[in-house]
Every structure is written in C-alpha cells, then in structure tokens.
N, C-alpha and C positions, 0 to 999 in steps of 0.2 A: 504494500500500500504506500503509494509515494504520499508524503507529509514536507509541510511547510517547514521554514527551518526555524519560523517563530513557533514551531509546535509544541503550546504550552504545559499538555502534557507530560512529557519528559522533561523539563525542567524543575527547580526546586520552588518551593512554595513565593518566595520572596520575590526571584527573577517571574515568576508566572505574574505573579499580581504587578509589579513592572511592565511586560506584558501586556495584561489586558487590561491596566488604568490606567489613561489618560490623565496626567495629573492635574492642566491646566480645567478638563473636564469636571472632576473631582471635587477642584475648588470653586467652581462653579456651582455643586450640585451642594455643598456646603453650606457657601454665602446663602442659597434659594433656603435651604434649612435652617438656619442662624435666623434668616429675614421670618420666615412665619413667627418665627415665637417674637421676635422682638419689634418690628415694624420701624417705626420711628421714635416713638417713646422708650424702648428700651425694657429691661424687665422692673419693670416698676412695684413688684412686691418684693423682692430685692433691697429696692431702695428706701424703701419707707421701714424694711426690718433693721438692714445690717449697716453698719456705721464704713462708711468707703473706709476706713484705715484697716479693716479686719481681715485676717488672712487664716486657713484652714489648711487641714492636710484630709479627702477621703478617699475611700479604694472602692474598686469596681468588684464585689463577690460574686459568684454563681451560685444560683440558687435551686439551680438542678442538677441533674446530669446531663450531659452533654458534651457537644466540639467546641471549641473556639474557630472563632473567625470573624474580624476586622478588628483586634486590638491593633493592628498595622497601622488606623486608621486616626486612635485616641489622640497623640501628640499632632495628629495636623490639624484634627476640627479645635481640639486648645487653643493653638495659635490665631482663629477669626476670631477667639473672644481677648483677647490683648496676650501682651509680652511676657507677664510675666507668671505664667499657668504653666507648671512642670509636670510631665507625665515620666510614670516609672512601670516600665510593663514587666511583669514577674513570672508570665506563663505567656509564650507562643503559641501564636497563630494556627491551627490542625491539631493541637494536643488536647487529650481530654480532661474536660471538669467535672469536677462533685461539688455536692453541694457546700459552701463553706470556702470552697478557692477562694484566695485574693487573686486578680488577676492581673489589676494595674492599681499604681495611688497616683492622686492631682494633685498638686500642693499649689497654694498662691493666694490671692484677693480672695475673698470668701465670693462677692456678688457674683465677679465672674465665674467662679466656679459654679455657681447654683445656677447660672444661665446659659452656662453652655452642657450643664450635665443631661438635661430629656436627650439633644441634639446627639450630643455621644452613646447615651443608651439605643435609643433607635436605631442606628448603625448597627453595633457589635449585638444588640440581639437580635437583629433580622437578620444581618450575617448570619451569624450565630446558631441559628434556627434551621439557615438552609445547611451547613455543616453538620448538624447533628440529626437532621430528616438523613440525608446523603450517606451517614456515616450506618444507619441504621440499614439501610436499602443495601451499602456492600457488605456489611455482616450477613445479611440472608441470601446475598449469594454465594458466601462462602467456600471455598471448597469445589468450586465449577469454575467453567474456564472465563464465564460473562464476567466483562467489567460494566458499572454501572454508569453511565452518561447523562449530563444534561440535555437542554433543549432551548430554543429561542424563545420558551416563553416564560421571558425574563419582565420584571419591572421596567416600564422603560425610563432609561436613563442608565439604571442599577445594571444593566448588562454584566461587564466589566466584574463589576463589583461580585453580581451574586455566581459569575463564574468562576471568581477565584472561591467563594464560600464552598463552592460543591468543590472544590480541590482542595481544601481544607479538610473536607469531610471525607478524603478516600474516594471520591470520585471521578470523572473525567468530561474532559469539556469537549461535547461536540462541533460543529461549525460555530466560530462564533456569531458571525451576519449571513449574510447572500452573498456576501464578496469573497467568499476565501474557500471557499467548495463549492462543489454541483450535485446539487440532490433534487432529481426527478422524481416529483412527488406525485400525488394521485389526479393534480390538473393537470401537470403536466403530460402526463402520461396519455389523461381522456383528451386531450388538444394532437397527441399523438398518434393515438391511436383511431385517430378520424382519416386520417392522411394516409393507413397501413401498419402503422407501430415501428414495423423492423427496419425500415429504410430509414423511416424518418429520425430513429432512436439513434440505430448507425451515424448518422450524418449528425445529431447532437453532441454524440462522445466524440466524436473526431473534433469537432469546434471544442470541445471542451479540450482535448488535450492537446488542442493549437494555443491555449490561454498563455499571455506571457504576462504576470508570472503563473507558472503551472498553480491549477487548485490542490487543495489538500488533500482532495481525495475526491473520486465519481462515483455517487450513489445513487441505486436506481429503486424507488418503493413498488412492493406487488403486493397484491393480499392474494391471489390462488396459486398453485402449483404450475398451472400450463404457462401463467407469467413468468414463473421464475425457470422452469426448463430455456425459455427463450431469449430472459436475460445472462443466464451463465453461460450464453457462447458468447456476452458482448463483453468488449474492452472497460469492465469496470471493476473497480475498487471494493465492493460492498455493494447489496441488497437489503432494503428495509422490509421485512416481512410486517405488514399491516393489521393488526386484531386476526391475527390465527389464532385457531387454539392449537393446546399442547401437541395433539397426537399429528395434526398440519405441521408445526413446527419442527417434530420428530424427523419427518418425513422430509421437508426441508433441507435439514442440517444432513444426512440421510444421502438426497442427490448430489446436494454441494462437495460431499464428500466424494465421491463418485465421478463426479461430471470437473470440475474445481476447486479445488482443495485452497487454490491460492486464496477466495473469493470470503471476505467476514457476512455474516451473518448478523442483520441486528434486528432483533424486536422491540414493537413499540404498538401501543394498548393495549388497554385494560390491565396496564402494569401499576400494582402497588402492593402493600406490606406485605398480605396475603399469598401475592401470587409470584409474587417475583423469585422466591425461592425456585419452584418448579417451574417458570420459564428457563430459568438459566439453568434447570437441569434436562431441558431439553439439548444442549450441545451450541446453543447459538452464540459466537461471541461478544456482541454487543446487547445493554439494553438500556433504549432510552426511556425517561423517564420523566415528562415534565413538572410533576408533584414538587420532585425537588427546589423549583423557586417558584412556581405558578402557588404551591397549597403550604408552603414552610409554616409551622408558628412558630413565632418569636420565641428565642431562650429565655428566659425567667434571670435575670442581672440586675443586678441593684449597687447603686452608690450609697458609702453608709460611712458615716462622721468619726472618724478617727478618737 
C-alpha cells in the first residue's frame, strides 16, 4: 500500500499532532473559544470576587478512567489568557488515567486562571473522550489482525485535533480530507456504474495514480461479493466492505485471500462496542469507525484549588 510520507501513523504521538495541527489554525480556534466566554466585558464574576493582586497554584485530576489527550494543548490556551499563567504537565498525552491522577498544575493571577480554566477543560476532555472511546474499541479487537481507524466525521474545525485524540487512544487515522487519498464510495460508484462500472473504474484508478503528489492510498467501497470479485482485479490499494454481515465478511476476507492477498480489507457499519470484537474476527484488516469523534463523551476532569 503506497502511503504518504507525512503518514501520521507511523510517527510518534508529538511529531503526529505536529502533523495534523495547524498551529496558526489552533490559535484561531482558541481566541473563537476564549471570545465566547469573555466577549468584551471580560469574566466579570472574577472581578467582582478576587482582588487582581491574587495569584493561585490548581491541577487538572481525572476523574475517571481513561486516555489522555490534549494536555499538549494546556500551556498554549494559558498563554491567550496573559503572560504570566504557568502550566506543568505531569502525565503525557496516550497514557492512561485513574481516577485521582494529577495530570497538569497552573500556577499565576488567580482571575486569569479561573477564566481560562472551562476553555482548557473543554479541550482535554473532549480530546480526552475520543482517546479513551478509541482506546476501548482496540482493546476489543485485541488479538486479530484489524486495526481500528477513524473517519471524517470529525467536529468541524477539530479535525486535526480529534485525529490526533484517536492516536492517543491506540488508534489510526484514516484519510485525513478529500485531498490526500481516493476513496470511491457508494456515489461514486452508482455515477459509475451508469456509464459500465469496469471501464469507467479502470480509467478512475489510472487518473488516480497519475496524481502528483501520489494519494495515500486507492480505495474502492462495495457492499456484495460480485463487487468485490470485480474490484480485486483492479489496481487498488484497499476495498471498503459496506454493512456486510459477518458470514459476507468471512467470505470476503476468504477471496481476497485467494484472488489478492496484496489487497487490505476494511469494514465499516454497524460497527460499535458490541460488535467490533467479531468483525475483526472475521480476518479483515481494517475497521472504520466513526463513533470515535462523531459519539465520544467527554472524560470526566476537573480543576481543583491546591
């Protein structure tokens, strides 16, 4: 499978989030977060408690069990609430929590600290959230050859963001956009197969692996069998197998083996806690997942007064 050589998989957690964050984007997406809570007025129940000379030290716990992911994030949202807001991270980013972890302390001005702390919470536990959904999903496929993948349906904006969470979690980051792979999905396909299917499929992957710079990978989705007999004689990377069920999947994994051995295999619907064990004990090697940032809840974190 040819891959990019920004391919954030193989990388380590840091250089990934590097990576897939724009930083200029970042602090865009900060200031827009800073600004709801404070407008113009500023945090005004702040001001009326604590006397501007007061300064504080408190630490970020977890309150459950769980991953981490965006403490990477603490010491830059600090920085929009002024100069002089110290962050000390005591537990990285993909490592697990119990309940009672410190995980980072702020030290500085009291107000600022109490107006930028929601802003910091909402990050690292919505990170946070999709890390330990993700982290849950490759535990039950444990033991089989599937690795678990996200999906574009991400937060918009949080893209970036919530694809490094699922690689925090022991996951992996499918296409990140439309621009960096070709995945011929079920329009695609029914636009194609108006026209013949096989000619016109042909003549797709050949444009596709005219692309300069080459995609990441060519993936072509089928939900029956007669699709996918048709697909393993073309020049692609991966086959998305569509809401099969098991004993189809079987059967799948089965020709590919048979017919292309070279060719991954990925599933995607009706995957979640329940089921994802025995899909990936069907033999397919991928499987997408969009639960992991589309349905996360937030980790359970709390900031608590030294």
């Amino acid at each position: 499978m040819q891959t990019l050589p920004t391919d954030v998989n193989s990388l380590p957690l840091d250089q990934a989030f590097a990576r897939l964050v724009d930083p200029s984007a970042l602090d865009v997406l900060i200031e827009m977060a800073a600004a709801e809570d404070l407008d113009q007025a500023g945090d005004i129940t702040s001001m009326v408690c604590i006397d501007a000379s007061a300064s504080a030290t408190a630490t970020f716990h977890a309150r459950k069990h769980g991953r981490l992911a965006g403490a990477v994030l603490l010491a830059r949202i600090a920085r929009h609430y002024g100069d002089h807001l110290t962050v000390t991270d005591w537990i990285a980013d993909g490592e697990a929590l119990s309940p009672g972890d410190a995980i980072a302390s702020i030290s500085g001005p009291l107000r600022d600290l109490l107006s930028a702390e929601r802003v910091m919470l909402n990050f690292v536990c919505r990170l946070s959230g999709i890390a330990t959904l993700t982290a849950r999903y490759v535990e039950a496929a444990a033991g089989t050859r599937a690795r678990i993948f996200d999906t574009r349906k991400t937060t918009p904006g949080y893209r970036g963001l919530e694809k490094y969470a699922v690689r925090c979690g022991g996951g992996h980051c499918h296409r990140i956009g439309l621009y960096d792979a070709v995945l011929i999905k079920d329009n695609h396909v029914a636009h194609l197969a108006a026209a013949g299917f096989d000619k016109p499929l042909d003549e797709a992957i050949r444009r596709a692996r005219a692309l300069k710079p080459p995609p990441a990978f060519i993936e072509v989705e089928v939900d029956r069998l007669d699709q996918l007999r048709s697909v393993l004689t073309k020049d692609v990377d991966m086959v998305l197998l569509d809401n099969m069920d098991r004993a189809t999947m079987r059967e799948a994994v089965k020709r590919r083996d048979q017919t292309k051995p070279g060719i991954e295999l990925e599933a995607s619907g009706g995957v979640n806690l329940d089921t994802v064990g025995a899909i990936a004990g069907t033999g397919v090697d991928r499987i997408s997942v969009g639960a992991l940032t589309h349905s996360a809840p937030a980790l359970d974190i709390g900031l608590d007064m030294a």
